[in-house]
N, C-alpha and C positions, 0 to 999 in steps of 0.2 A: 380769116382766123387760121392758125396755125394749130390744129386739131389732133392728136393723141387719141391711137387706137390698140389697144391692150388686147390679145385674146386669142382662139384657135383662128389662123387663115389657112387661107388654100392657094398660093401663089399664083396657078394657071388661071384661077377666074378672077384676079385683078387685074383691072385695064392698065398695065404697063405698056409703055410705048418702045420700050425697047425692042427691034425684031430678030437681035442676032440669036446665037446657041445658048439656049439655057440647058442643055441636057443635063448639064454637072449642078445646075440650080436646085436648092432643097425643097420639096413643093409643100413643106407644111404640114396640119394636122385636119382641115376641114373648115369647120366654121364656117358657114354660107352665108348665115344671116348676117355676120360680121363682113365676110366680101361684100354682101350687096351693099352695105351702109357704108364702107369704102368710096366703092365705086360712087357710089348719087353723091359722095360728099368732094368727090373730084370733079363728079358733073358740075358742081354748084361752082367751082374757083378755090375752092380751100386748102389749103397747104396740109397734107395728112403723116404724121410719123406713123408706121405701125412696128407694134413691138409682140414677139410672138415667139414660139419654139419649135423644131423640128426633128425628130428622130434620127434622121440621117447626119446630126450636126457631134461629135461627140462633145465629153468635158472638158472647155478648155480653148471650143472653138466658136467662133461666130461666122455669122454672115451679114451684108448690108448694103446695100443698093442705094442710089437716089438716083433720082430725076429732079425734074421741078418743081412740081407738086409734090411729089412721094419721096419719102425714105422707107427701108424697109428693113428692119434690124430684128433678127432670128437667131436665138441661143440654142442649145442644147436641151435635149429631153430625153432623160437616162432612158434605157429599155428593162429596167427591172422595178414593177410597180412597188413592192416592198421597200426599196431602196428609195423612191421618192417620196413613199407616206412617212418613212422615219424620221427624215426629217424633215417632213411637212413643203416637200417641191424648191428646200433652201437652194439649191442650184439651179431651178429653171428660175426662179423667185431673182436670186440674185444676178443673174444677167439682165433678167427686164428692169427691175429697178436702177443699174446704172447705165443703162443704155435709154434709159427714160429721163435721167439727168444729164449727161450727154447731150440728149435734141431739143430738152426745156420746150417744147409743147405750150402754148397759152394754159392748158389744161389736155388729162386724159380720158375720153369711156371706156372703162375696163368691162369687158364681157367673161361674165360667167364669176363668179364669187367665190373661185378658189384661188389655184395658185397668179394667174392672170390681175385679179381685183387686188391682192394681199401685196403681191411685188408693187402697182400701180400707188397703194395706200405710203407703200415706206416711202417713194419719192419724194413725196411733201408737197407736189401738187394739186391744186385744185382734181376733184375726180368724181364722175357719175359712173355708179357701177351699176349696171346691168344684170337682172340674174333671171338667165335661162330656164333657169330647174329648181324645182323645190327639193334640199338636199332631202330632208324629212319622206316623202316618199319614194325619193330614189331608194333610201336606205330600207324601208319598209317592204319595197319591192322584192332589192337584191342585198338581203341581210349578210354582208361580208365582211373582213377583214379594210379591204379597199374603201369599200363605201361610206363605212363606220371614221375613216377617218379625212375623208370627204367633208363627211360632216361636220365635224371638230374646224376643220378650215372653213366652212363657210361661216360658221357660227364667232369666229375670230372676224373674220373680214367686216359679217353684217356688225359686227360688236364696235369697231373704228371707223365703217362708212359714214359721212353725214348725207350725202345725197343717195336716194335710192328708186329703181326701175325695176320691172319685171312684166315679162308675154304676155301673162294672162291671167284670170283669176285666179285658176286654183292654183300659180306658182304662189301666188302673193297667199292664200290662203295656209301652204306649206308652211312659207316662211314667215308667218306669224308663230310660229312653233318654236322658233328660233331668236324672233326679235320682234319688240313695240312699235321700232321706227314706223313713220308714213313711207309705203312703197307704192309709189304712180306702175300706173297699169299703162306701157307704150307696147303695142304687138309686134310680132317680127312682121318685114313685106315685101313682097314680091318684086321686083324688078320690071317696067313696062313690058320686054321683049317677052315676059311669061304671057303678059293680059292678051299681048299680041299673037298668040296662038290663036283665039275666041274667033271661032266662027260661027255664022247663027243659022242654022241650018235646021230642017224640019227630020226629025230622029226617023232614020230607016229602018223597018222591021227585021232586017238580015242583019243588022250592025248589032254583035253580040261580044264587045271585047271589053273583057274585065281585069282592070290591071293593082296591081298590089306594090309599093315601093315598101322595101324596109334593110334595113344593114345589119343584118347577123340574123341567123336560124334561131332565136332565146326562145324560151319559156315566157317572157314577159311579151313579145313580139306576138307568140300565137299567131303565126302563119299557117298552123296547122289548122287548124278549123276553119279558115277560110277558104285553104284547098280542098277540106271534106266537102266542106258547101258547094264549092263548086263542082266537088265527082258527083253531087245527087242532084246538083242543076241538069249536068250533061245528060244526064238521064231521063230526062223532062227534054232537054234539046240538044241537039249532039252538035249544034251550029254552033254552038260560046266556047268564048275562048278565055283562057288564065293566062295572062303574062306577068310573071314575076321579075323585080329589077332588088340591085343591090347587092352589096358582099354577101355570099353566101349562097347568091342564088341564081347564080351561072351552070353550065352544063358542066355534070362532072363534081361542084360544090354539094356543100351539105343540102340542102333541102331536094336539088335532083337526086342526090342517094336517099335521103326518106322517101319521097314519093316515090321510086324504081322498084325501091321494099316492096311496096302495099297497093299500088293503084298501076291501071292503066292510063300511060301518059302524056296519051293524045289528046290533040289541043291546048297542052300548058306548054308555053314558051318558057325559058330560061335563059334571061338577057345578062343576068349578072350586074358589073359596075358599068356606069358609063359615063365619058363624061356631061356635064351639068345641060351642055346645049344638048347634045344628042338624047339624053334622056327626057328634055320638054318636048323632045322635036316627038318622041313614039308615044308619050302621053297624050299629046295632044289628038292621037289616032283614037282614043281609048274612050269606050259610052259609061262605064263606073270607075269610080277610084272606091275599090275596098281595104278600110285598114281595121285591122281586128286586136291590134294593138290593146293589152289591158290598162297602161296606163302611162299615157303622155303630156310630158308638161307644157306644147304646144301643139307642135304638128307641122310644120313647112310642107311637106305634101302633101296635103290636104288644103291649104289655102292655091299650091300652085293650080290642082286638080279645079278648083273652083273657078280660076281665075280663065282659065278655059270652059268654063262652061259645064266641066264633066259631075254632075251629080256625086256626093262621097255616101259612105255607108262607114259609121265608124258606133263605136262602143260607148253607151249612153250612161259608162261610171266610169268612162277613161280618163276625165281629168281636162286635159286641153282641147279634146277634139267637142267634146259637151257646148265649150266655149265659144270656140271657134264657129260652132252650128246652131248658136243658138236663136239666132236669126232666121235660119233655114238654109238651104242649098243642098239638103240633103236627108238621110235616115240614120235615129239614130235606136241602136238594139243592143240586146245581150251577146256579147261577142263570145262569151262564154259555151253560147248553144250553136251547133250545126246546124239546126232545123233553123233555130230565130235566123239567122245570116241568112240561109237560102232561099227562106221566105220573104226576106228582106230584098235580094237581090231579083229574086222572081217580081215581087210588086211594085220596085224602082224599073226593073227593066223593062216589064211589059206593060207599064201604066200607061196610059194617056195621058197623063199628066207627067212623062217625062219631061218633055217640052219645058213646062213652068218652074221644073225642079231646076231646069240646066240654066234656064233666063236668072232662075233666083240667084244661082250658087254666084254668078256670074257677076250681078248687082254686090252680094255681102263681099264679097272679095273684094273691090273696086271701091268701096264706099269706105270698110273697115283696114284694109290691107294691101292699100295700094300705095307706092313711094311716095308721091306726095304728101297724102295722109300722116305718113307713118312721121318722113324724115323732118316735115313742120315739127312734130312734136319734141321730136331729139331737140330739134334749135333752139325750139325755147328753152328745153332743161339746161340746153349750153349758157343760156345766157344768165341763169340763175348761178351759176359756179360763178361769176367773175366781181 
């Protein structure tokens, strides 16, 4: 099949075979779950177009690559968000839609139900859209300008999609808010090379390392009560450790200048970004994954956390992570409270029943979120388009 991929990429984590200088190459916007569904669909033999945008591209310019398998076509994405919601993303909107006629794809999966899914719909091809997030509480969350009109686009998109997807329950329970349509629950997943971190090892009582992923210092992320929980852990044992990953929380970044304010801040590491491998390579070092997160419409790190083995502790009204644990592999608490976390982290850490938590988390990952699992599921929705 000649397969059509719409949405945020990340160029460095596609398996391109090319090995000269990409240094002047645009590297994209992110999107993981979209690379990895890339990538396993190259592993399979598939012929993949992806259509996508980049910051670094201005108005006016493109990019585009092929190989054999892959082409890879990247517009513009203005740098002033006022300026894209006026008029609704028409200029990242209007490079994907003719550069998606252009490559005529059997059909496209558009990720994410904004400006990605809407460009995808005007093509006039066959299309399953994907939808990450429930716009309905994003907006609920982070009541702004930006978001409010977010939602206006996703509510166009679900309004002309006929086929429709979403991570997890409560994204799909969002976006009943917004639309009747039947939206099939497919989750995002993990990549083999993650499971293959999982070692099965009997938990050491000195092994004290508690690690935290998130991209940005927000009010919504609530990192901060996590690192409380941890200053009144240390206190209890001066052996644990806090490693924090992600923008914002490198040395020197926002959250080392809050914590330098107020705490002593020994034993919290500050690893910042890193890239995708390096960052599974020091999680996999790590006996909790905590995310204190108030409200997410999945969670990717938290299934990869699992897929190693590492017990999570996530927030039991956040939305995606409820889901994601609802099987087990982990605790789920008031993220709201410093006491709940640290009691929380105190009885997952020094339980005896670590063990069973780590085997669990280890089993739901594998059974609910592993590529196989996952990309069966895409293939069939593929073959209902045609």
């Amino acid at each position: 099949m000649h397969i059509g991929i719409s949405g945020p990429i990340y160029i460095p984590s596609i398996n391109i075979q090319y090995t000269g200088d990409r240094s002047k190459w645009p590297v994209g916007m992110g999107g993981v779950p979209v690379n990895h569904l890339i990538n396993a669909l190259l592993e399979l033999g598939h012929k993949v177009s992806v259509f996508s945008s980049s910051p670094e591209i201005k108005v006016g310019d493109s990019f585009e690559w092929h190989e054999d398998n892959i082409s890879i076509y990247l517009g513009p994405f203005r740098d002033r968000a006022k300026h894209r919601c006026l008029d609704f993303f028409a200029v990242e909107r209007d490079y994907i839609t003719k550069a998606i006629v252009q490559a005529q794809p059997d059909f496209v999966h558009a990720h994410w139900q904004y400006e990605w899914a809407w460009a995808t719909l005007d093509s006039g091809l066959p299309t399953l859209v994907t939808c990450h997030d429930s716009p309905w509480h994003v907006f609920k969350a982070q009541t702004d300008f930006y978001r409010f009109f977010r939602m206006i686009m996703a509510a166009i998109v679900l309004f002309k999609s006929e086929k429709l997807t979403t991570v997890s329950e409560t994204c799909a329970i969002g976006l009943k808010k917004l639309t009747s349509k039947k939206i099939q629950i497919i989750p995002n997943f993990e990549p083999d090379e993650v499971f293959g971190f999982y070692e099965s090892i009997t938990k050491k009582e000195e092994s004290r390392c508690i690690a935290m992923i998130n991209n940005g210092f927000t009010s919504l992320k609530n990192v901060e009560v996590g690192i409380e929980a941890f200053i009144r852990l240390r206190e209890k044992n001066s052996n644990v450790e806090l490693h924090l990953f992600g923008s914002s929380f490198g040395v020197n970044e926002k959250a080392y200048t809050w914590c330098r304010g107020r705490f002593d801040i020994e034993n919290i590491h500050f690893h910042g970004s890193l890239p995708f491998k390096e960052l599974m390579q020091c999680l996999s070092g790590m006996d909790i994954f905590l995310h204190t997160s108030l409200q997410e419409s999945f969670g990717m790190v938290l299934v990869e956390a699992m897929a190693m083995g590492i017990p999570v502790i996530a927030g039991k009204s956040s939305g995606g992570p409820e889901w994601i644990l609802k099987d087990g592999g982990g605790l789920l608490v008031d993220v709201s409270s410093v006491d709940a976390v640290k009691n929380a982290l105190i009885n997952l850490m020094y339980s005896k029943e670590y063990n069973k938590f780590s085997v669990k988390a280890r089993e739901v990952a594998l059974s609910r979120f592993s590529k196989s699992k996952v990309v069966d599921l895409y293939l069939d929705a593929y073959k209902e388009l045609n």
